[in-house]
N, C-alpha and C positions, 0 to 999 in steps of 0.2 A: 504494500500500500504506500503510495504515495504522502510526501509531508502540504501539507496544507500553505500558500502562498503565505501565511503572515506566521510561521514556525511552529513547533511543537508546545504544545499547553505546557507550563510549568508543571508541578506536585501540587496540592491542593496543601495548606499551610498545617501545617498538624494537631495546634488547638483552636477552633475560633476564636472561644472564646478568653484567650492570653491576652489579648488587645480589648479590653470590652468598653472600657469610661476614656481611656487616654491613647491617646494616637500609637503607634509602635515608632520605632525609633528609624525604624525604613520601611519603605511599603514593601510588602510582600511582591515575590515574581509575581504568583498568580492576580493580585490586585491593576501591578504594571503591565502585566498580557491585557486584561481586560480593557484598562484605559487606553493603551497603545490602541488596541483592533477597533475601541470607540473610535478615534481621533482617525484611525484610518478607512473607516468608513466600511470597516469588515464584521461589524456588530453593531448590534443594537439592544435592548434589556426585552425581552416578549413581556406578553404580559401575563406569564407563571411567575417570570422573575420581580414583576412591579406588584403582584399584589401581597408577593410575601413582608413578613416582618424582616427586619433587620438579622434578629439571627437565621431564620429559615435561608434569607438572601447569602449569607453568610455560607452557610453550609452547602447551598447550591454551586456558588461561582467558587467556592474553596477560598477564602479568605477572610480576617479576623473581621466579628463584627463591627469594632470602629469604622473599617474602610468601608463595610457595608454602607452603615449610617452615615456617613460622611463624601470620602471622594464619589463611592459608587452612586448615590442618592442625588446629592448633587449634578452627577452628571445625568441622571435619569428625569432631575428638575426641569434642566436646560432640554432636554427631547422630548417633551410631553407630544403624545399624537391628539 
């Protein structure tokens, strides 16, 4: 099988919830795949992933709940359909 034009997914982060009130001190890969494929116009959030809570969204894309709540949300702000 072929690698997908924007690379292979990262690992999913190991605790979500490690990061949960305070930012982590780098964003995770899997948080930086996610934003990168936004910005490159090779993803978008469906709407399984917008109507979750914060940690469900968390445990979906593989990354601490802060980034859920925060970068990831944020950018979800910015693309309402």
């Amino acid at each position: 099988m072929s690698e997908p034009p924007w690379g292979p997914k990262p690992p999913p982060v190991d605790d979500v919830e490690e990061y949960w009130l305070e930012a982590p001190p780098k964003a995770s890969e899997r948080c930086a795949y996610w934003m990168r494929r936004y910005r490159e116009g090779s993803w978008r959030p469906n709407k399984w992933v917008r109507r979750e809570d914060y940690y469900s969204r968390a445990s979906i894309l593989g990354v601490y709940v802060w980034e859920a709540a925060h970068p990831i949300a944020e950018l979800m702000a910015t693309d309402e359909d």
